[in-house]
N, C-alpha and C positions, 0 to 999 in steps of 0.2 A: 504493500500500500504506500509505504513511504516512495519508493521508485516513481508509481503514478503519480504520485504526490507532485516530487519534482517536477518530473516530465513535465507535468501540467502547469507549474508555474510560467517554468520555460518556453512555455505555449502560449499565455496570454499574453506575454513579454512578446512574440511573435506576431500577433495578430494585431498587436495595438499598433506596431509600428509599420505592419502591412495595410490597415485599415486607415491609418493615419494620411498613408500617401495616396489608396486608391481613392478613397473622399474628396481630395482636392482635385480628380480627373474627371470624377463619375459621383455625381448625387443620388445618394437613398432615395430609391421614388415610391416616398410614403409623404405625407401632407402634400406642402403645395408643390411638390415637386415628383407628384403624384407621375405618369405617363405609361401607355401601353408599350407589351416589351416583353413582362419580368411574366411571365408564364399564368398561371391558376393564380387567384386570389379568394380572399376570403373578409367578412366584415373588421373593420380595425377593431374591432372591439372582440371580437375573440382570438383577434392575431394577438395581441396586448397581453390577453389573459394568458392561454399557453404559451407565448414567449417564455415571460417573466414571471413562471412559477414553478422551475428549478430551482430559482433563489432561495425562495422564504422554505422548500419542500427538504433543499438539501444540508442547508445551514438548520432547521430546524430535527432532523433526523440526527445527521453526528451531535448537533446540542445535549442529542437524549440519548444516542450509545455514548458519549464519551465520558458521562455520569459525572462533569463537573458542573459545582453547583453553587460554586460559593459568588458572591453579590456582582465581584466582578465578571466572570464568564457570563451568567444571568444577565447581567448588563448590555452586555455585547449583545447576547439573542434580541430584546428588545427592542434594543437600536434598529438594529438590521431588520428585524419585523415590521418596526415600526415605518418603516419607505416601505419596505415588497409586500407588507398585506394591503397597503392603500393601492400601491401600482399596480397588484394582481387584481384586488378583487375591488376597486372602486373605481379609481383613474380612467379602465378599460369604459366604462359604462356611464363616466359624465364628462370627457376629454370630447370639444366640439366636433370633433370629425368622427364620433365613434360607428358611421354607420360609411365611414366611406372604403373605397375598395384596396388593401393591402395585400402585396406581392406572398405570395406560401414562401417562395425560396429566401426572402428577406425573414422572415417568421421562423423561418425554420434554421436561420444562421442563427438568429439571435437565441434562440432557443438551446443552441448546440454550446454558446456562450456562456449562456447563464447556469448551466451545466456546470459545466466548467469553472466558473465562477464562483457558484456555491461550493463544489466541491472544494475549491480550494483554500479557501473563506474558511469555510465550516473544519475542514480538517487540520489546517496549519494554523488554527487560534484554538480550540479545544481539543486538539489531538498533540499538536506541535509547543503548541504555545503553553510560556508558565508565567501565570497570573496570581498573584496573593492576593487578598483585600487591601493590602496598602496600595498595589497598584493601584485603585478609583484616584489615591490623594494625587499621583505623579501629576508635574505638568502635561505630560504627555496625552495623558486621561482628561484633564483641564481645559486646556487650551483647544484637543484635541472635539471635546463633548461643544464648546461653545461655536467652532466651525460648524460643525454635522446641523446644531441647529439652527444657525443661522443661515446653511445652507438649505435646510428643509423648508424655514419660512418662506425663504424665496422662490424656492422651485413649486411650492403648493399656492403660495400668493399671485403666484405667474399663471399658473392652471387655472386659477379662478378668474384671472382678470381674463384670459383665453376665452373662456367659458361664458361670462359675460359678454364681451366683444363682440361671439359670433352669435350670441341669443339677439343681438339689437341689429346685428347686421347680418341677418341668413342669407346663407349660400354666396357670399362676397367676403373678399380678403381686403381691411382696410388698414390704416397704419395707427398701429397701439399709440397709445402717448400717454404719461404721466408715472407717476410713480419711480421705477428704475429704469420703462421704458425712457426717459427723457437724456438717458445714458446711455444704454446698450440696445440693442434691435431682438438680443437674446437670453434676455434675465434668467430662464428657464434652465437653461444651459449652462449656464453661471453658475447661479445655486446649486444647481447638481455636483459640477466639478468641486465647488467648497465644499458640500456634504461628504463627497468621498476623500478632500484629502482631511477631513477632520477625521474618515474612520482611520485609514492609513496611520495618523497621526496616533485616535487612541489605542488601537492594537500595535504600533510599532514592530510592525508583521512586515515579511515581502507580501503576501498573499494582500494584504492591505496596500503596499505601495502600485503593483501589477494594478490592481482596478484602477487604483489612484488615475493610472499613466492610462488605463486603456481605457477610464473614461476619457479620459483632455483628448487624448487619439482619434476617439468616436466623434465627441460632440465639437471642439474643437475646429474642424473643417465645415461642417454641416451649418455651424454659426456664419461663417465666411461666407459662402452658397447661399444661405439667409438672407442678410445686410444686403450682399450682391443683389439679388430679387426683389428684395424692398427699394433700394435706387433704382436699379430699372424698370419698375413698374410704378414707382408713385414720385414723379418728377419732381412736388415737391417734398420730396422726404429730410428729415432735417439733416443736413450736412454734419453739424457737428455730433450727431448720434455715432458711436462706434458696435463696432458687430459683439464683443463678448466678454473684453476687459472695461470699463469704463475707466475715459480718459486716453486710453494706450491702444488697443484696436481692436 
């Protein structure tokens, strides 16, 4: 197990940096970057759901063979539940576009990911990993806790202003404004990337740095592709907005 183990680190490390350059060639065509092509599809809203529920299914399984139990491992479960039961079983079902049409083969990568993901997550922090209760006080845990949720507010405060958005503007894409859109064109995306490098941070794991880097991999380019779409489709779109960092680009 441990050998898979590796392996699979070594894999995500792989993928984030192939994903990373094929992004900037070739755009996911799922939202507005939607287009015929990518084979069978199926409603976004059940691509969403089996996607992304390896996660919460395989971090929650070694949680309970690896029979640690003390506040901090505990901790870690509900963090990591606390994103994959809303992105599993809520997100899929009130995210504006949940009826529109998603590629199987997209669904089915990310599926093979989140696999992956969990496994490695879940195995190399209560298999691999040694955690006392003092660990909660490190800064590590600190610093680490105050990212994750500050990235969470942002990426669930973003879903909702989404959500909103497209309820007063059906079936049209118009340009957000206010809040941290008046900054970035991908709040969404943002918060994500702080959420996972706060997990990174409070596990002080590779299995935690790996997602770390293969979220910025993923969403990272997909923001750029964004921003790009939004000037060229809404002429006047504000100049000074940036695609993902606010301030820097």
């Amino acid at each position: 197990m441990v050998t898979i183990y590796k392996v699979s680190v070594i894999t995500v490390f792989g993928l984030a940096l192939l994903v990373f350059v094929i992004l900037f060639y070739i755009s996911a065509p799922y939202g507005k970057f939607q287009r015929r092509g990518w084979g069978p599809v199926i409603r976004s809203k059940w691509a969403w759901m089996i996607m992304e529920s390896p996660s919460p299914a395989f971090m929650t399984i070694l949680f309970i063979l690896s029979g640690q139990m003390n506040i901090t491992y505990c901790s870690f479960i509900l963090i990591w539940l606390s994103h994959y039961l809303h992105r599993t079983f809520i997100y899929p079902f009130t995210q504006p576009g949940k009826d529109k049409p998603y590629p199987m083969v997209v669904a089915s990568m990310a599926f093979v990911f989140n696999c992956l993901n969990g496994f490695i997550n879940g195995y190399g922090i209560f298999f691999m990993g040694e955690y006392n209760t003092r660990w909660m006080l490190s800064w590590q845990v600190i610093s680490g806790a105050i990212l994750f949720i500050a990235g969470y507010i942002i990426n669930k405060r973003t879903d909702e202003e989404f959500r909103l958005l497209r309820k007063k503007n059906p079936g049209e894409y118009v340009v957000p404004d206010g809040w941290l859109f008046n900054y970035i064109s991908n709040p969404h995306y943002f918060g994500e990337i702080v959420e996972w490098g706060g997990w990174a941070l409070m596990t002080w794991s590779l299995p935690g740095v790996a997602f770390f880097i293969f979220t910025i991999a993923n969403l990272f380019p997909r923001a750029v592709s964004s921003h790009r779409w939004y000037k060229e489709n809404f002429r006047d779109y504000p100049k000074e907005r940036k695609a993902i960092i606010p301030f820097i680009i």
